[in-house]
DODRENVEX-983301 format. One record per residue (C-alpha): residue in three letters; x, y, z. Coordinates in steps of 0.1 Angstrom, whole numbers, always signed. Example, Ala and Ser with C-alpha at 12.3 -4.5 7.8 and 13.67 -1.06 7.14 Angstrom:
{resn->ALA | u->+123 | v->-45 | w->+78}
{resn->SER | u->+137 | v->-11 | w->+71}
//
This chain:
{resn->UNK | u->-3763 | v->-1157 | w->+1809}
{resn->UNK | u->-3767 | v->-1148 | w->+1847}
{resn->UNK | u->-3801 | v->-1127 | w->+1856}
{resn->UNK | u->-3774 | v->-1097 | w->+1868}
{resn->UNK | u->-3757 | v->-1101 | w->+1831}
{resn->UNK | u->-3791 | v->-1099 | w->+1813}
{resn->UNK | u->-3799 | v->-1067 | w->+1837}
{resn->UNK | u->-3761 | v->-1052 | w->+1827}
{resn->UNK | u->-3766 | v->-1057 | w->+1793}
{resn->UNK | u->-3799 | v->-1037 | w->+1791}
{resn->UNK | u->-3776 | v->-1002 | w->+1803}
{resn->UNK | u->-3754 | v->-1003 | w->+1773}
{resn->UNK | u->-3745 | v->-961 | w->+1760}
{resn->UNK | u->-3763 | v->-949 | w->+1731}
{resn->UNK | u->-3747 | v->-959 | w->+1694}
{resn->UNK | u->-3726 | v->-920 | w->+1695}
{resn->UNK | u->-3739 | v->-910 | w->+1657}
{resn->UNK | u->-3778 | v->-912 | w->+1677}
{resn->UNK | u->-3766 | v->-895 | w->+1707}
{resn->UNK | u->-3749 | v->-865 | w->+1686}
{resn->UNK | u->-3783 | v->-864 | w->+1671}
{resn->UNK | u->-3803 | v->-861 | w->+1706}
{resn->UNK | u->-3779 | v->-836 | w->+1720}
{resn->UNK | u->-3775 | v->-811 | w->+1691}
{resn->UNK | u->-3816 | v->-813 | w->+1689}
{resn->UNK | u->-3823 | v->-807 | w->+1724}
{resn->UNK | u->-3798 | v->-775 | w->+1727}
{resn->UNK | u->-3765 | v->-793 | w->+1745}
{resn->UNK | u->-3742 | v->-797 | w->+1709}
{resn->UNK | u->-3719 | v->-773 | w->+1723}
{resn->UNK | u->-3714 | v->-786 | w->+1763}
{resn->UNK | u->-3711 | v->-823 | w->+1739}
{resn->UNK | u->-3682 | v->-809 | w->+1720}
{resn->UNK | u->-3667 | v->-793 | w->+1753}
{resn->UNK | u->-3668 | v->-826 | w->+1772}
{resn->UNK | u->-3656 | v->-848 | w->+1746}
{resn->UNK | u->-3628 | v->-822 | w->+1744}
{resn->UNK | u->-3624 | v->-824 | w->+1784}
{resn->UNK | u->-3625 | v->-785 | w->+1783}
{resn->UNK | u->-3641 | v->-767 | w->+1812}
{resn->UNK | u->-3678 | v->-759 | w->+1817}
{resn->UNK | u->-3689 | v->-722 | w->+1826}
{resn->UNK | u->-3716 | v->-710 | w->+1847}
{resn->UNK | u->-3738 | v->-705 | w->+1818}
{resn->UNK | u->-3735 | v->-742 | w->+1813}
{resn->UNK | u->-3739 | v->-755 | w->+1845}
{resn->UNK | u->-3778 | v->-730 | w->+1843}
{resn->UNK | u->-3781 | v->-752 | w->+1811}
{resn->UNK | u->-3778 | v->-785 | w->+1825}
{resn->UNK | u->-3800 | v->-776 | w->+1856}
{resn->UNK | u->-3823 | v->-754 | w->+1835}
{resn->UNK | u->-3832 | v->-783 | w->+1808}
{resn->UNK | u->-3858 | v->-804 | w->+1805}
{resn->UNK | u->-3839 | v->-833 | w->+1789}
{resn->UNK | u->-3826 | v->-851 | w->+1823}
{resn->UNK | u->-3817 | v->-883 | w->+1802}
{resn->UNK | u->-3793 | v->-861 | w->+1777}
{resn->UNK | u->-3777 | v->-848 | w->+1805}
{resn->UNK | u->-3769 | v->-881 | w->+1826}
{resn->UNK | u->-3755 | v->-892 | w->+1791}
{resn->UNK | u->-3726 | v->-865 | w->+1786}
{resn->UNK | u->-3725 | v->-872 | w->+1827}
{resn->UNK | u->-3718 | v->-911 | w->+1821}
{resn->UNK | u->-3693 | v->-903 | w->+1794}
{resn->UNK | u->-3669 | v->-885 | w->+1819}
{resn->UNK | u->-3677 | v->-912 | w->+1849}
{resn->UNK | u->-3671 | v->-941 | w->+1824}
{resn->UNK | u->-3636 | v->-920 | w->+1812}
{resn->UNK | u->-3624 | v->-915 | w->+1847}
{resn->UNK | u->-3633 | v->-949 | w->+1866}
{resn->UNK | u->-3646 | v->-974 | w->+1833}
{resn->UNK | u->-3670 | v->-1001 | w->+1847}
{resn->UNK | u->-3654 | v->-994 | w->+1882}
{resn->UNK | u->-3686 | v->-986 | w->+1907}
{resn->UNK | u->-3666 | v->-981 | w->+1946}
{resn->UNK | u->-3680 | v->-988 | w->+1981}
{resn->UNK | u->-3664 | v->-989 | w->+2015}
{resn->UNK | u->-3672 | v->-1013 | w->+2053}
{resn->UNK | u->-3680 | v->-984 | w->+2073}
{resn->UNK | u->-3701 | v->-972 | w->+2111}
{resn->UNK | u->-3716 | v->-937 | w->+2118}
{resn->UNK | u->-3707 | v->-918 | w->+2150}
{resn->UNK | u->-3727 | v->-889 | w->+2160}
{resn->UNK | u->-3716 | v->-882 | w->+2189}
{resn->UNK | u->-3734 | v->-858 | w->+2201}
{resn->UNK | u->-3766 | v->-839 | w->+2189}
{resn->UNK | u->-3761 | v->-811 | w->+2216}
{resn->UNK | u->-3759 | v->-782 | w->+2193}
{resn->UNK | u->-3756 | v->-744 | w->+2199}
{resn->UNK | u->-3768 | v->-737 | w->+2168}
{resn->UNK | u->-3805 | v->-738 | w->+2152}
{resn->UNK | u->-3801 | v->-742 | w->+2120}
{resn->UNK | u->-3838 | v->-744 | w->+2102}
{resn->UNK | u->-3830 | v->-773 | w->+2077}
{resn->UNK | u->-3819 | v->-795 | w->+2109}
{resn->UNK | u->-3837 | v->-822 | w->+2130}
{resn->UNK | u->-3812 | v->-837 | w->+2143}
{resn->UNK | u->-3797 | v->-807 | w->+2169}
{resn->UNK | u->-3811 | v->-807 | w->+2201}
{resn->UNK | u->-3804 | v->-778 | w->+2234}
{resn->UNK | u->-3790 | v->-789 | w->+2265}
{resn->UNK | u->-3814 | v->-808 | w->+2287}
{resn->UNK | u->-3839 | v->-812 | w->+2264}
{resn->UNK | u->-3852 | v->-853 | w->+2270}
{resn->UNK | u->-3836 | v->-860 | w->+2238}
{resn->UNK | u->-3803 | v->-843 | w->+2241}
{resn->UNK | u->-3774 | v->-868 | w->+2241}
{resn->UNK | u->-3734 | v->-868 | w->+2244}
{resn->UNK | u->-3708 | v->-895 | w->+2240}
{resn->UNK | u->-3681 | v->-896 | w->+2262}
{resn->UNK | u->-3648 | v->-912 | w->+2250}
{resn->UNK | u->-3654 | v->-942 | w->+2270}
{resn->UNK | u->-3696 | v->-945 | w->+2251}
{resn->UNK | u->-3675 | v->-942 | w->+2215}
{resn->UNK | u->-3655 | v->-968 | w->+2223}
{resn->UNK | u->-3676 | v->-993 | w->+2235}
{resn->UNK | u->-3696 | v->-985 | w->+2207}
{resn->UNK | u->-3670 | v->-990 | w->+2182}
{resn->UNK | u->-3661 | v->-1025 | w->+2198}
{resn->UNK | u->-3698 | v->-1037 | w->+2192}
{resn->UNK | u->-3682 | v->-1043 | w->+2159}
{resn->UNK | u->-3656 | v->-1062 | w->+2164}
{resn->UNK | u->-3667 | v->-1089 | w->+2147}
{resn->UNK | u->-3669 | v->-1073 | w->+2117}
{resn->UNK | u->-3642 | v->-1060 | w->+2093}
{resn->UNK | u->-3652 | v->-1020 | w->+2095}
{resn->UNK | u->-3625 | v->-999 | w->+2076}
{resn->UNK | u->-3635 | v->-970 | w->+2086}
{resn->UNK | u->-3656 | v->-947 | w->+2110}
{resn->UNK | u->-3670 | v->-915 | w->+2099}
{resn->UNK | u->-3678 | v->-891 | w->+2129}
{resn->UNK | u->-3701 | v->-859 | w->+2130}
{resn->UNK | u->-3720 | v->-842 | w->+2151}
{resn->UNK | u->-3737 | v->-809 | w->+2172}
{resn->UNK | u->-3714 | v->-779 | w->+2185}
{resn->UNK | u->-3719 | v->-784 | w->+2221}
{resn->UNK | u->-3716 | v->-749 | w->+2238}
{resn->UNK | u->-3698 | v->-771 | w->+2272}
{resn->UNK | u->-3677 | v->-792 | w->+2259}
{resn->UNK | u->-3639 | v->-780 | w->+2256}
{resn->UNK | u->-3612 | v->-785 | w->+2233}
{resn->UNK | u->-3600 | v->-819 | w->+2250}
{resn->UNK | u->-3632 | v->-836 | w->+2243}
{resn->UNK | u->-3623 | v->-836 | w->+2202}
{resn->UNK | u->-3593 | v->-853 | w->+2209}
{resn->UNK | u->-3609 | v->-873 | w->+2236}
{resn->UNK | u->-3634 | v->-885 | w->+2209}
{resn->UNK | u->-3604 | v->-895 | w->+2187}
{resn->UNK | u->-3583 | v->-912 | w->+2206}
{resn->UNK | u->-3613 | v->-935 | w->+2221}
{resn->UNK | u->-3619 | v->-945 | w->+2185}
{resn->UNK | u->-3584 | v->-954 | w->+2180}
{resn->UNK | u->-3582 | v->-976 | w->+2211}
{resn->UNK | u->-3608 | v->-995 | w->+2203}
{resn->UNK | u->-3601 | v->-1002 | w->+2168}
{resn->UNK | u->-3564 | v->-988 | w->+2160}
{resn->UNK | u->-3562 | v->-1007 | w->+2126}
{resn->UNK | u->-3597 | v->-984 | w->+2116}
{resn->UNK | u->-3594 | v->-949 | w->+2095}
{resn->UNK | u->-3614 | v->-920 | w->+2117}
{resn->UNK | u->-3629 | v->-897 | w->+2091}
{resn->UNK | u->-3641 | v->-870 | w->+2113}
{resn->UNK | u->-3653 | v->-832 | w->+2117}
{resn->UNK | u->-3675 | v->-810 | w->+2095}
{resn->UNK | u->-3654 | v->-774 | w->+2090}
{resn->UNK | u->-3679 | v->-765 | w->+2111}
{resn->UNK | u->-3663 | v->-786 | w->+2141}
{resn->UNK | u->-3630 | v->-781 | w->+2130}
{resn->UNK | u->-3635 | v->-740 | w->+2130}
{resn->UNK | u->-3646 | v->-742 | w->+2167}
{resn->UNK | u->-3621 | v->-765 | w->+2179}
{resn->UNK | u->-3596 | v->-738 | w->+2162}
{resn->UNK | u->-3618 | v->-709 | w->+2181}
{resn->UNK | u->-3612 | v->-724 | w->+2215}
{resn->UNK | u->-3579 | v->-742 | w->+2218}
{resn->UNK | u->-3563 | v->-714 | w->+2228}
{resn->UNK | u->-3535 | v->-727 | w->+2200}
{resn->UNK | u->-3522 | v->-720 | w->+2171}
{resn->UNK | u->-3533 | v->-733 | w->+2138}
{resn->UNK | u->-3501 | v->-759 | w->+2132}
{resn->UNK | u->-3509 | v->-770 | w->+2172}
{resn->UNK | u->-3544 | v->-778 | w->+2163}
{resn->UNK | u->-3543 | v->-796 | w->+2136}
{resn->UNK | u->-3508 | v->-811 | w->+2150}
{resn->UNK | u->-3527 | v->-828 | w->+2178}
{resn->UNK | u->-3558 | v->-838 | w->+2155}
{resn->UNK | u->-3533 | v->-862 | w->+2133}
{resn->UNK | u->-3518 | v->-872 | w->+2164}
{resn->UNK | u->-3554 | v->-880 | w->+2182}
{resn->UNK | u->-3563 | v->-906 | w->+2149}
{resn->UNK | u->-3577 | v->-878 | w->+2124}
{resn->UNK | u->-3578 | v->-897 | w->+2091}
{resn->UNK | u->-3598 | v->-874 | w->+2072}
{resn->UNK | u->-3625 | v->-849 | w->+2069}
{resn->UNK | u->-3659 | v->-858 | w->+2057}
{resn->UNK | u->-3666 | v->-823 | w->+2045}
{resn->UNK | u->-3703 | v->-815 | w->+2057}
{resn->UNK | u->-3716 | v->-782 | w->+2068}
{resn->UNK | u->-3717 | v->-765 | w->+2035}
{resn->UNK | u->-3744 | v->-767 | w->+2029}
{resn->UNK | u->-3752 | v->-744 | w->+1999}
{resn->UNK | u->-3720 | v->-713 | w->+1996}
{resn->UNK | u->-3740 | v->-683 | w->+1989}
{resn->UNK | u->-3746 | v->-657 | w->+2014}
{resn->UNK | u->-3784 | v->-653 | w->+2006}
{resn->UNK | u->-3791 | v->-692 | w->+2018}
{resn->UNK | u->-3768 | v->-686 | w->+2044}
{resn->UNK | u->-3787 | v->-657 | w->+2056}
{resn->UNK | u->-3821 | v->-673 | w->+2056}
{resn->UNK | u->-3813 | v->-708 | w->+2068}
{resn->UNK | u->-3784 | v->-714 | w->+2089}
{resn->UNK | u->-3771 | v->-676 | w->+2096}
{resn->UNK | u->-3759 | v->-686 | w->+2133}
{resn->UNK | u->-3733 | v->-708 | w->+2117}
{resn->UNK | u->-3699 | v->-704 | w->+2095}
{resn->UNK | u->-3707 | v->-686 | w->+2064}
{resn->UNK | u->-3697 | v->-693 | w->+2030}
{resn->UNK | u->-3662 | v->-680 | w->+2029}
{resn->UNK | u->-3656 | v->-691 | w->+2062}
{resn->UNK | u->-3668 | v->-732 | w->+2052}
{resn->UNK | u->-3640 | v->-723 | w->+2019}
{resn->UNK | u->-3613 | v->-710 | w->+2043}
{resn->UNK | u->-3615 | v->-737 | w->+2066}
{resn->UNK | u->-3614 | v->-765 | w->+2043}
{resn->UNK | u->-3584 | v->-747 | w->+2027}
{resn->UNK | u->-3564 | v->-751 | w->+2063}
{resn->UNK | u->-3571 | v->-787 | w->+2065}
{resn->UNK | u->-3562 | v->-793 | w->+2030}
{resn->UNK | u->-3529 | v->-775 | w->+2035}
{resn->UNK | u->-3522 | v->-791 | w->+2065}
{resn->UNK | u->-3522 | v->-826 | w->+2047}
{resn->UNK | u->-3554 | v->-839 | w->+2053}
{resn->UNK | u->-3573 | v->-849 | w->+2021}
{resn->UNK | u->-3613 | v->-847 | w->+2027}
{resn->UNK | u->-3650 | v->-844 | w->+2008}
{resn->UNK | u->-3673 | v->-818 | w->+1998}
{resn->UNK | u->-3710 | v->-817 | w->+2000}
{resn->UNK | u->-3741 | v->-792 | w->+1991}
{resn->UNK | u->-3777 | v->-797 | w->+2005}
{resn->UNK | u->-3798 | v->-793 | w->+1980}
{resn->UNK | u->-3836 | v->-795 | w->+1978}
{resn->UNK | u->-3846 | v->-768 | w->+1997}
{resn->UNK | u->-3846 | v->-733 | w->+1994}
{resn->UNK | u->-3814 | v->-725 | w->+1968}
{resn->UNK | u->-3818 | v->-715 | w->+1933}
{resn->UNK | u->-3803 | v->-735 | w->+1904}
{resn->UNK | u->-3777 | v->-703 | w->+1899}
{resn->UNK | u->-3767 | v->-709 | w->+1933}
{resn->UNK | u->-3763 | v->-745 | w->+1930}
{resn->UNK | u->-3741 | v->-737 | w->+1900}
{resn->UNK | u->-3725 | v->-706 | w->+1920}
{resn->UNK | u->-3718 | v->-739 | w->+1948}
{resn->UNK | u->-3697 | v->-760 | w->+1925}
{resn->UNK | u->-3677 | v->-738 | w->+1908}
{resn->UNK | u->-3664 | v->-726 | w->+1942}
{resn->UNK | u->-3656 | v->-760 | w->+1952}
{resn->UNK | u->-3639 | v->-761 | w->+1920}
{resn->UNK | u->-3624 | v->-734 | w->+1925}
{resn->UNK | u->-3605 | v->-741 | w->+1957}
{resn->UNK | u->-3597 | v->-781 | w->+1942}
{resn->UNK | u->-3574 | v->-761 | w->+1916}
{resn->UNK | u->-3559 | v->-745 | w->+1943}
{resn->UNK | u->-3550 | v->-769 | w->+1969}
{resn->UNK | u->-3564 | v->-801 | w->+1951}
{resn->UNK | u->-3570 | v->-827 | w->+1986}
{resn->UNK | u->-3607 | v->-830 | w->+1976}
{resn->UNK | u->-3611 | v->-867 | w->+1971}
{resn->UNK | u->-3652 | v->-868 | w->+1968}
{resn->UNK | u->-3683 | v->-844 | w->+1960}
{resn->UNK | u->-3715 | v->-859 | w->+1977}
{resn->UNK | u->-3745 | v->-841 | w->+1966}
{resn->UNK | u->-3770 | v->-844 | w->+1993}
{resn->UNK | u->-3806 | v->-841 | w->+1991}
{resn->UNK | u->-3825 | v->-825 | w->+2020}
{resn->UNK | u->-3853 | v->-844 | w->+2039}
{resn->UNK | u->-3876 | v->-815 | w->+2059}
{resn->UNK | u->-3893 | v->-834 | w->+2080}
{resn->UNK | u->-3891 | v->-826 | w->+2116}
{resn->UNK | u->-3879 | v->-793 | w->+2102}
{resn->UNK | u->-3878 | v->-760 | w->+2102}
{resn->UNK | u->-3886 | v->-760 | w->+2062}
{resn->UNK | u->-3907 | v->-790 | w->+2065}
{resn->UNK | u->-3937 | v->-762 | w->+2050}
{resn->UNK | u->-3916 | v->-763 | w->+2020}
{resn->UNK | u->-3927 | v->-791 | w->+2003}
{resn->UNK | u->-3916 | v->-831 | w->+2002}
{resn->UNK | u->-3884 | v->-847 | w->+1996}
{resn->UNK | u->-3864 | v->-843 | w->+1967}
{resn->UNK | u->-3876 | v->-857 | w->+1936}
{resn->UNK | u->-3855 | v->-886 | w->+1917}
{resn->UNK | u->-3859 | v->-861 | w->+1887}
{resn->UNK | u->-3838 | v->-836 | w->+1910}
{resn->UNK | u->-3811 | v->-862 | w->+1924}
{resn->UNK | u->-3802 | v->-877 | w->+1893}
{resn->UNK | u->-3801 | v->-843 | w->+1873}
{resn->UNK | u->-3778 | v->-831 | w->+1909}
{resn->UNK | u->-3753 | v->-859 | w->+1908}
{resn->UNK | u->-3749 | v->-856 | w->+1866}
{resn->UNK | u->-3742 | v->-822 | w->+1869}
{resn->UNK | u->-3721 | v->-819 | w->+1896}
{resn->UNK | u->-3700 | v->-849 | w->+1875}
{resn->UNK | u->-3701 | v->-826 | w->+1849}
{resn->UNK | u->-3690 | v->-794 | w->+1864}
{resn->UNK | u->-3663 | v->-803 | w->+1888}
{resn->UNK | u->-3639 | v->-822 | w->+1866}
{resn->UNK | u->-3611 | v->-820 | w->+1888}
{resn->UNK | u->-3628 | v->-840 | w->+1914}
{resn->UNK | u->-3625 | v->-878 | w->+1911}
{resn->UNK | u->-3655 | v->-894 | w->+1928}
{resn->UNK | u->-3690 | v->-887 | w->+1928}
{resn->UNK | u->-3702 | v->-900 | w->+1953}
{resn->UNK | u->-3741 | v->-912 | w->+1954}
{resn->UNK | u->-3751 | v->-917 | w->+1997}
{resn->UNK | u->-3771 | v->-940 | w->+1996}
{resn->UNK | u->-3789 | v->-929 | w->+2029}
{resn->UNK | u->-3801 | v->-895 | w->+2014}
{resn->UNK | u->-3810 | v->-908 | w->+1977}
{resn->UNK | u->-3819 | v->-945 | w->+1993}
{resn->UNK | u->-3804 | v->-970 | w->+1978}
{resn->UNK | u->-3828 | v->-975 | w->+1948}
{resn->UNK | u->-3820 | v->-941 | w->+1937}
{resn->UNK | u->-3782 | v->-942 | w->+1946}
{resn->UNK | u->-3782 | v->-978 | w->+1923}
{resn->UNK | u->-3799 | v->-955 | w->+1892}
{resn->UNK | u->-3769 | v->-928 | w->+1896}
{resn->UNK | u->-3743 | v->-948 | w->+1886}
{resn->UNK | u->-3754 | v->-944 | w->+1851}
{resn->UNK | u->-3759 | v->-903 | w->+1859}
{resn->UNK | u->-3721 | v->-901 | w->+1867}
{resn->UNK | u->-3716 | v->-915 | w->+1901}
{resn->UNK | u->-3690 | v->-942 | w->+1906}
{resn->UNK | u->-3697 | v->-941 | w->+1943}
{resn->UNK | u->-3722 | v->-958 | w->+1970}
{resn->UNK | u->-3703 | v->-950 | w->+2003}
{resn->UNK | u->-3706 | v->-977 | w->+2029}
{resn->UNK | u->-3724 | v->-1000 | w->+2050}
{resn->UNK | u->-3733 | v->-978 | w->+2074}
{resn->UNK | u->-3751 | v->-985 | w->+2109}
{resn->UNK | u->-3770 | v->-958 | w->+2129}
{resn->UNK | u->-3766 | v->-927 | w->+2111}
{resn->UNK | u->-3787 | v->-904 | w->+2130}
{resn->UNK | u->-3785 | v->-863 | w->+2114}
{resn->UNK | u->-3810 | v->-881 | w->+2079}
{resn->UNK | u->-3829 | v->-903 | w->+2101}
{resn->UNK | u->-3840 | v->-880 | w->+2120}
{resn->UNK | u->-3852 | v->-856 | w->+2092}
{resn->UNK | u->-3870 | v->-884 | w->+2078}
{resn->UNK | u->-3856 | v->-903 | w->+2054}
{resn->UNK | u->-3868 | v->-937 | w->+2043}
{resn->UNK | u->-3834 | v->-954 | w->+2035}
{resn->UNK | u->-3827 | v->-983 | w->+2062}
{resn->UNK | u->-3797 | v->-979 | w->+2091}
{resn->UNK | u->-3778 | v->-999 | w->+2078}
{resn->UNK | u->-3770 | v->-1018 | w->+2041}
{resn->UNK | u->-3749 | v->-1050 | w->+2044}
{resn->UNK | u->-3720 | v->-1056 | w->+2023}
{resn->UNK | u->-3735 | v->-1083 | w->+1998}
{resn->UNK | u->-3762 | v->-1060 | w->+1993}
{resn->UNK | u->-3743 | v->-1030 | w->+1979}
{resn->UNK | u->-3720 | v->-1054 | w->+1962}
{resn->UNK | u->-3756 | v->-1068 | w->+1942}
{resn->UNK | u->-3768 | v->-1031 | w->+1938}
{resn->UNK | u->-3737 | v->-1026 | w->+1917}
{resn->UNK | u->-3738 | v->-1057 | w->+1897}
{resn->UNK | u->-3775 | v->-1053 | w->+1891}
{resn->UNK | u->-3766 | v->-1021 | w->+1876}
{resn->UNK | u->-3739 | v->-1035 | w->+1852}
{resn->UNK | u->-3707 | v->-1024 | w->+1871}
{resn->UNK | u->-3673 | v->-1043 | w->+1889}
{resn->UNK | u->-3679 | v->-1037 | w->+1923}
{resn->UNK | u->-3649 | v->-1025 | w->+1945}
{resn->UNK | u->-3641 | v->-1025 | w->+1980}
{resn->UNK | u->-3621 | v->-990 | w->+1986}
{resn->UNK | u->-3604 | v->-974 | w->+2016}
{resn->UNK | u->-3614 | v->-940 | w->+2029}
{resn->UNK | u->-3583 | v->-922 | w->+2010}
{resn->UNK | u->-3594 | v->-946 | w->+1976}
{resn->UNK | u->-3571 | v->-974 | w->+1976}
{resn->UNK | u->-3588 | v->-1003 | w->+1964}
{resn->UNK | u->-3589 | v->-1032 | w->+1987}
{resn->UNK | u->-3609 | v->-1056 | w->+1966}
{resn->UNK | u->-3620 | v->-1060 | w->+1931}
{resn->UNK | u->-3654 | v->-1087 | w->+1932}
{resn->UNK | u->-3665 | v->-1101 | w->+1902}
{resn->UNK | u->-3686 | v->-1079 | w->+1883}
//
């Protein structure tokens, strides 16, 4: 038997006569009986499964959904980072990446920088290219497009997943269009898909204390409803690790949830844990612990069961942790990756960039069939498991 076989073979479930055991003894009989049923969790559960001490019973009823929905299946894609700016005219605490106009570190892409930069990877088979980045208070409606179109040129075969709602409810603010024109001229720039950052945590009191210059809560849920009803399928995040309670966590998902029911274009929940360095919150203590990502990526598999993926990024978790969440409920590791810049430069320890072979070994390792997806899900390659 292969060393990654011998490793597989240690990750096997519990025998289910022991696990109804642990679970009615440690309080969760009830949420058991409600999964196994594929009945809906309430808020009161969601509290439970934050508020409890037993991580491992949780990442249990977790891998019981993941394994239903996706079996041995763990999901990856070739992708680059773009930020394309960290011009920002916002100052948001939990931020390190956002810098003001003329500051030494202040930078901005033109369409001609992101498409040279996307053909330094030519060589290499890149599926898609996620872009992000600052609200620059100078920069017009045009320069969106600008940003999208240079991406096409240089790589038309590549998917652009692009814009936070953030970015997408200023580009409606100062188009001086309509809705159906803006989003109109998106598809036709190259707009793929939405990456859905800016969340952040959907409660008016964190809103309030950490990022109050930017969209609120309703606002982040109202935008994402446009794009979804304009055809664009996207992801959802929430920060976590800083300030928010485990209520509002809860309070998070089951908005999310929520809005799937209604419009139903959410292809991916990425829980993200906050790094303060360089901060405004840096006084708030370290990095997340792996109790707390684990127990966040169970959960959220867990309470949002009409979202397929959960994704673990590899750059917040790194990837040792991101590996141990497939067996808390995620059947995702994102991409390659190369240059992400918003994490780095709030600290994180993860590397730029994670070849493919190496995410391909981090799945085996952890007993699962690796698969190559596109952005949208369609798998391009199943590798031997």
């Amino acid at each position: 038997m292969s060393q990654v076989k011998q490793q597989a073979s240690r990750y096997q479930p519990l025998e289910p006569a022991l696990a109804d055991r642990v679970l009615e003894g440690v309080g969760l009989g009830e949420i058991r009986d409600k999964v196994r049923a594929g009945e809906r969790l309430s808020r009161e559960d969601g509290l439970l499964l934050f508020e409890t001490p037993h991580l491992s019973a949780v990442g249990y009823l977790a891998q019981q959904v993941r394994q239903r929905l996706h079996g041995d299946k763990a999901y990856f894609n070739y992708n680059l980072h773009i930020n394309y700016t960290n011009v920002c005219q916002y100052s948001c605490k939990f931020c390190a990446f956002a810098a003001k106009e003329g500051e030494d570190r202040a930078y901005t892409m033109d369409g001609a920088a992101v498409e040279a930069k996307m053909r330094e990877y030519a060589d290499q088979a890149i599926t898609e290219v996620h872009m992000v980045a600052g609200i620059h208070p100078n920069r017009g409606y045009e320069y969106y497009l600008e940003v999208l179109r240079a991406a096409k040129r240089a790589r038309p075969e590549v998917h652009v997943k692009a814009f936070t709602m953030v970015e997408i409810e200023h580009m409606l603010k100062i188009s001086g269009k309509t809705e159906d024109e803006v989003f109109a001229d998106l598809r036709e720039a190259g707009l793929g898909s939405c990456p859905g950052g800016g969340a952040e945590v959907l409660v008016d009191r964190v809103h309030k204390a950490v990022f109050r210059e930017k969209m609120g809560p309703q606002a982040w849920l109202d935008t994402a409803r446009k794009v979804q009803e304009h055809g664009f399928k996207m992801n959802a995040t929430m920060l976590y690790g800083h300030i928010e309670r485990s209520s509002e966590r809860v309070d998070h998902l089951i908005k999310l949830r929520e809005l799937q029911d209604d419009c139903g274009n959410f292809m991916a929940f990425i829980p993200l844990a906050f790094w303060p360095y360089h901060t405004d919150l840096a006084n708030f203590g370290h990095e997340t612990t792996g109790w707390m990502d684990l127990r966040s990526i169970a959960v959220s598999r867990l309470m949002l069961d009409n979202f397929p993926t959960i994704k673990a990024y590899w750059i917040m978790l790194t990837p040792a942790s991101a590996q141990t969440a497939l067996a808390f409920g995620a059947n995702d590791l994102d991409g390659t990756v190369s240059e992400e810049k918003i994490t780095h430069d709030a600290g994180t320890t993860a590397p730029q960039h994670l070849p493919k072979d190496h995410l391909v070994e981090l799945i085996r390792a952890a007993g699962y069939q690796p698969v190559q997806r596109s952005s949208t899900y369609e798998e391009l390659e199943l590798l031997s498991s």
